[in-house]
ZAMILUM-977622 format. One record per residue (C-alpha): residue number from 1; x, y, z. Coordinates in Angstrom, 1 decimal. Example, Ala and Ser with C-alpha at 12.3 -4.5 7.8 and 13.67 -1.06 7.14 Angstrom:
BEGIN
{1, {12.3, -4.5, 7.8}}
{2, {13.7, -1.1, 7.1}}
# end
This chain:
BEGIN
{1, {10.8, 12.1, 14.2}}
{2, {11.4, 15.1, 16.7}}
{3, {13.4, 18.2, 16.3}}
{4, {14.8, 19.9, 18.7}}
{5, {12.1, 22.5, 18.6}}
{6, {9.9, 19.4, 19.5}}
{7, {7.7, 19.4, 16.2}}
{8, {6.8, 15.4, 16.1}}
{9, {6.3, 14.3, 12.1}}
{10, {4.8, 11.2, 11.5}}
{11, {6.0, 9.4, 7.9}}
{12, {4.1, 6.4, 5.9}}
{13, {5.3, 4.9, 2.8}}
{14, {2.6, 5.7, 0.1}}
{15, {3.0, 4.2, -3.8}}
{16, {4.2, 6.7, -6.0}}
{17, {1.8, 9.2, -8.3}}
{18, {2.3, 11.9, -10.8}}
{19, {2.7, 14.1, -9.0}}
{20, {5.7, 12.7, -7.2}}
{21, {8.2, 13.2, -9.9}}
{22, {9.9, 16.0, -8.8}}
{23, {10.8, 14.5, -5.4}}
{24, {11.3, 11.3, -6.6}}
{25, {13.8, 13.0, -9.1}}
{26, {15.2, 14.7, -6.3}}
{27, {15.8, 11.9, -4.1}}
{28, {18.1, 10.1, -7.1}}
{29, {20.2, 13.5, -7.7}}
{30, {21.5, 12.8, -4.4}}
{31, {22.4, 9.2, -4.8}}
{32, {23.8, 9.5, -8.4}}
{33, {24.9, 13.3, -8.0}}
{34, {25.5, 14.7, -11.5}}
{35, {25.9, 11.0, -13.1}}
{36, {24.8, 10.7, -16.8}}
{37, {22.0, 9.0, -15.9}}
{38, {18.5, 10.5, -17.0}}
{39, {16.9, 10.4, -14.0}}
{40, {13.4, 11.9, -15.4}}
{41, {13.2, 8.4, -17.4}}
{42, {14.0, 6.5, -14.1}}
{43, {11.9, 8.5, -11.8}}
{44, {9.2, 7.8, -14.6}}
{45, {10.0, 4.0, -14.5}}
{46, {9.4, 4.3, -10.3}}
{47, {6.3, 5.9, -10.6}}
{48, {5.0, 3.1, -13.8}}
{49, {5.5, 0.2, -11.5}}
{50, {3.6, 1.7, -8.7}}
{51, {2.2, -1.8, -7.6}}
{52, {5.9, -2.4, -6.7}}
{53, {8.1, 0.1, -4.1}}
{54, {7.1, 3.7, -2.1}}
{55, {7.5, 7.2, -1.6}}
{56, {8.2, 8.2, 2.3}}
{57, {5.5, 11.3, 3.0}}
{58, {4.3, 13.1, 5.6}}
{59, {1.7, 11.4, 7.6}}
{60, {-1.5, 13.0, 6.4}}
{61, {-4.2, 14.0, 9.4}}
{62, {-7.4, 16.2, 9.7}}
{63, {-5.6, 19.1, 11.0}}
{64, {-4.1, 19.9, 7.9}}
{65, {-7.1, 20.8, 6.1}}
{66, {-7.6, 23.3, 8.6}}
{67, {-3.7, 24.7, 9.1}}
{68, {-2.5, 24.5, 5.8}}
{69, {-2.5, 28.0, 3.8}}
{70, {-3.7, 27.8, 0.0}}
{71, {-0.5, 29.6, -1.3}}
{72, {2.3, 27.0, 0.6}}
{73, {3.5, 23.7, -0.6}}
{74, {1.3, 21.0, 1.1}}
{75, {3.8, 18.9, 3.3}}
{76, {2.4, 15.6, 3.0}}
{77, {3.1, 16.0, -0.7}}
{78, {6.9, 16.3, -0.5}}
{79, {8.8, 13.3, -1.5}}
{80, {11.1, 12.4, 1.4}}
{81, {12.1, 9.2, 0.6}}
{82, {11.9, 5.8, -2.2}}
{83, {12.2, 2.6, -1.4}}
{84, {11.7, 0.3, -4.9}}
{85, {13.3, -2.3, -6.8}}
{86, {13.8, -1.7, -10.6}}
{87, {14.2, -4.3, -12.7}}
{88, {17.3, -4.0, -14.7}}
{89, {17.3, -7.3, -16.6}}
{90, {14.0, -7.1, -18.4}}
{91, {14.7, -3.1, -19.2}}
{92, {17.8, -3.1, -20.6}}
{93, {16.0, -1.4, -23.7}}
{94, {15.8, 1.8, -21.2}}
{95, {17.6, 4.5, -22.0}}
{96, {18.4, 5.5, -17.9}}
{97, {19.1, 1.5, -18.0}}
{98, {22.1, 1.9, -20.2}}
{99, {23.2, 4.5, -18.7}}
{100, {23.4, 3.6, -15.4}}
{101, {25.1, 0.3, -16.3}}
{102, {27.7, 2.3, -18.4}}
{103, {28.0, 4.4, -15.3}}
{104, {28.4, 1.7, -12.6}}
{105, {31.0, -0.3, -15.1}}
{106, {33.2, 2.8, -16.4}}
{107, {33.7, 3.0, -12.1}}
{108, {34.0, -1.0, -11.7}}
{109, {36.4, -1.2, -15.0}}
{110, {38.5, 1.7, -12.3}}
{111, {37.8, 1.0, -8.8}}
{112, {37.0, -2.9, -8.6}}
{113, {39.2, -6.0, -8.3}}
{114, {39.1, -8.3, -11.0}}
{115, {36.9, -10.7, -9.4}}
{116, {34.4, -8.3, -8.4}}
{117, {34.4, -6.9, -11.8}}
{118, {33.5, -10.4, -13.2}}
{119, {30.9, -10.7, -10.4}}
{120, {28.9, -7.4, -11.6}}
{121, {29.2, -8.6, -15.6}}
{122, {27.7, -12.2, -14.4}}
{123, {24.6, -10.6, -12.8}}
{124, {24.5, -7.6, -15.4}}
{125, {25.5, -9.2, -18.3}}
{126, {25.5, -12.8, -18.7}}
{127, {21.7, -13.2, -19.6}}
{128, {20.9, -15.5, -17.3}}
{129, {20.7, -13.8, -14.1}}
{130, {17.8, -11.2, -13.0}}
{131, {19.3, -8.4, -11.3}}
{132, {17.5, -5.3, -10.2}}
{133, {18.6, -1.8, -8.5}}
{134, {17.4, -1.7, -4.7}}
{135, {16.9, 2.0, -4.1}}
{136, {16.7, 2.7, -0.1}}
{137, {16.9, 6.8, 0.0}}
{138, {15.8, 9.3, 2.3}}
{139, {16.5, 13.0, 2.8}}
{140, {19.2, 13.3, 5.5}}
{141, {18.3, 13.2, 9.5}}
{142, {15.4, 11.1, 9.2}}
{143, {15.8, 8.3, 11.1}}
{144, {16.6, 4.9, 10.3}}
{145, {13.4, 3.2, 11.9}}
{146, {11.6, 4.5, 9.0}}
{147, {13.5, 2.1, 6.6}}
{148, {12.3, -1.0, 8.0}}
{149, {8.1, -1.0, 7.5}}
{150, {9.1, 0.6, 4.1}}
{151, {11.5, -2.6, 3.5}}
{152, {9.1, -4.7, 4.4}}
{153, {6.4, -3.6, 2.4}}
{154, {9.2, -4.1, -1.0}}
{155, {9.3, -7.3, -0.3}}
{156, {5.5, -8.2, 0.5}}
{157, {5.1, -6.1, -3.0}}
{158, {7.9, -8.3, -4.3}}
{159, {6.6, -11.3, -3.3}}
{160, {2.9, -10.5, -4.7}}
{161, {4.3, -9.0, -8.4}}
{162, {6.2, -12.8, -8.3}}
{163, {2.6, -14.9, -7.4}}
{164, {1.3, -12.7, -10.4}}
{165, {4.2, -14.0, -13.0}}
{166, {5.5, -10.6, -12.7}}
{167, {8.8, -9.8, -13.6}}
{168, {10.4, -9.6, -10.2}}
{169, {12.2, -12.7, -9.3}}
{170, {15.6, -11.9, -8.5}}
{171, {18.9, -13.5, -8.0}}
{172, {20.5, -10.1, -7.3}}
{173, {20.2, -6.5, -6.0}}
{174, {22.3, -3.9, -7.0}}
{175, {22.5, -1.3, -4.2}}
{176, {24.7, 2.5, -4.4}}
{177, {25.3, 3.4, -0.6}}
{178, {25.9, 7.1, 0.2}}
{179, {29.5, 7.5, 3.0}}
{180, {31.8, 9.9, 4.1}}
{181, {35.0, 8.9, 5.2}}
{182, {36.9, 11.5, 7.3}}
{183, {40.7, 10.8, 6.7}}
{184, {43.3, 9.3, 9.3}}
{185, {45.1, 11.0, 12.2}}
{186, {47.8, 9.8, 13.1}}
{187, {47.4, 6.4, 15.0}}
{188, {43.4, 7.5, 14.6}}
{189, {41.7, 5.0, 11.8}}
{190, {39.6, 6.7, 9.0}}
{191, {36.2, 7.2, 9.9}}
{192, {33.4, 6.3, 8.3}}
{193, {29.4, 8.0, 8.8}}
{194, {27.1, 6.8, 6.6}}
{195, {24.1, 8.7, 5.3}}
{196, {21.7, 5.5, 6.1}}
{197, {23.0, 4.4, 9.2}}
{198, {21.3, 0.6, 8.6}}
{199, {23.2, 0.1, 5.3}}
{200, {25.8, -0.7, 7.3}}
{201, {24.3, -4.4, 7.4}}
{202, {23.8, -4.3, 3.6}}
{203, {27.4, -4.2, 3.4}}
{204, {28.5, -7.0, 5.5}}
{205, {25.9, -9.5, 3.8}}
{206, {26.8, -8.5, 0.0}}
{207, {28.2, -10.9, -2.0}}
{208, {30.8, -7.9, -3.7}}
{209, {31.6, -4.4, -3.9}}
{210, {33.6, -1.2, -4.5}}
{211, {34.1, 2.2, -4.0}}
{212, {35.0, 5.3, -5.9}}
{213, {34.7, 8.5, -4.7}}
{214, {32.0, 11.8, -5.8}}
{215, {34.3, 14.3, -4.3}}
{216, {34.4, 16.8, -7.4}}
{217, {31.0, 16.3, -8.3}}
{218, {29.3, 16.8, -4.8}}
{219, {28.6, 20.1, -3.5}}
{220, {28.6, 21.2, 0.4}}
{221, {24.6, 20.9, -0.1}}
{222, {24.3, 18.1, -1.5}}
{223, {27.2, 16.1, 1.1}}
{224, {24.9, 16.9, 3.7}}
{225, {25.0, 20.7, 4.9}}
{226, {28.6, 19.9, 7.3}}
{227, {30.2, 22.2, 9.2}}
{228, {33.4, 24.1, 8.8}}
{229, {35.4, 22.0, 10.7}}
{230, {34.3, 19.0, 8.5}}
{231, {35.4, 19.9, 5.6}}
{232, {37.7, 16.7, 5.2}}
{233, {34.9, 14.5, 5.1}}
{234, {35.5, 12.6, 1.1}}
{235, {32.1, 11.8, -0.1}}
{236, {31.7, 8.3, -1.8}}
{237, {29.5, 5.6, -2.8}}
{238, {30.1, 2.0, -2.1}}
{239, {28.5, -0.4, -5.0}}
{240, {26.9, -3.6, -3.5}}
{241, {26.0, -6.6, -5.0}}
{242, {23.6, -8.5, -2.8}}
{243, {22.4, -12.2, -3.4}}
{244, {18.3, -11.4, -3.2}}
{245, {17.9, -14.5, -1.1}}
{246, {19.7, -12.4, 2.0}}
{247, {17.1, -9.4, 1.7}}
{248, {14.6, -10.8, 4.3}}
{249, {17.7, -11.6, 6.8}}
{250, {19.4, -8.1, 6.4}}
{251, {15.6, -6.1, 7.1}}
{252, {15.4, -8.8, 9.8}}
{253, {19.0, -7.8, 11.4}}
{254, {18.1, -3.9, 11.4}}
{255, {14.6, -4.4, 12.7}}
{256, {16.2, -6.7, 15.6}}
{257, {18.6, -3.6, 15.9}}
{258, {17.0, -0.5, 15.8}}
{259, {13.9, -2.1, 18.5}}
{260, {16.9, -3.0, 21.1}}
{261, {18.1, 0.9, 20.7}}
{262, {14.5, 2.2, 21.2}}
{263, {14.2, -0.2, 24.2}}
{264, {17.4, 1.1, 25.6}}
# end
């Protein structure tokens, strides 16, 4: 990544320590911005089942031992990303577990079609589906290439938890999507920017969703530092349930993607 003072940062997905929590915690305050979800016991959860999902940090290289003063925050210790899959089904004990579920439902119960709603309680509820949370989130303005290795390595870690009789065969991924939807003008359609460009694509493969809205509980900070004149931007999440089978295609689709941009 380069900014426009031309500083290149180099990222790589590492598995998630101790000493992560904070950023980790972080990282979920943004998606589920002042839910009643205790997100110290899920950041915990993250960090236990380290053999599956990363944290996004700062390259780490020689030069820093040398450049880095004793008294500032060492930068390839900040947290600027997870990528994991919790397992919902097999943790429903969990007190974050419960609340998230409450969470998502007390939205579908107000903002999802009746069909959808029955879609969530099948993969949530019936008992004989394993569904977990897909978390895919990043601090704002890093670029979407750095979703796909990070992707990729899920499901390798995935796909090795599974060989081990691991818990971590899944029919479905729940996914919350971060958007801003700037309102109509006139003959001008609403506009939509989302925070992670590339989940985009996880929306047109899901199998359902919904929307509600996070505009009284999101501050100008936390919506992503806009300007002035962008004020009528209505922050929102977009719920997605995704048959796990079409994981592998999706990363495929925004690998294919984002290699034809850089090529361009």
């Amino acid at each position: 990544m380069t900014s426009k003072k031309g500083i290149t940062v180099d990222f790589e997905g590492r598995n998630p320590i101790d000493s992560d929590m904070d950023g980790i915690k972080q990282m979920l305050g943004q998606l589920f911005v002042k839910a009643h979800v205790d997100l110290n016991e899920l950041s915990g959860m993250i960090i236990g089942q380290n053999y599956v999902g990363s944290v996004l940090k700062q390259a780490y290289t020689d030069d820093d031992d040398e450049d880095e003063d004793e008294d500032m925050e060492d930068p390839c210790q900040i947290v600027f990303g997870v990528t994991t899959a919790i397992n919902l089904t097999n943790k429903q004990d969990q007190n974050c577990v419960k609340q998230l579920q409450k969470m998502l439902f007390e939205k579908a119960e107000k903002y999802a079609t009746d069909s959808v709603l029955k879609l969530f309680r099948d993969a949530l509820q019936s008992g004989s589906k394993s569904t977990a949370l897909l978390l895919n989130e990043r601090f704002v303005n890093i670029p979407a290439a750095v979703c796909v290795p990070m992707l990729e390595n899920l499901m390798v870690e995935i796909d090795r938890a599974k060989a081990k009789g691991m818990p971590y065969k899944f029919d479905y991924f729940i996914m919350f999507v971060k958007y801003y939807q700037k309102a109509a003008a006139g003959s001008k359609a609403a506009e939509v920017l989302y925070s992670n460009d590339e989940e985009e694509y996880f929306i047109k493969d899901c199998l359902a969703s919904f929307d509600y809205s996070v505009q009284k509980e999101t501050t100008t900070a936390l919506a992503g530092n806009w300007l002035e004149e962008d004020e009528e931007l209505q922050p929102l999440r977009k719920v997605l349930l995704i048959e796990a089978n079409k994981l592998p295609d999706i990363v495929g689709t925004i690998k294919s993607l984002i290699a034809a941009a850089v090529n361009n």
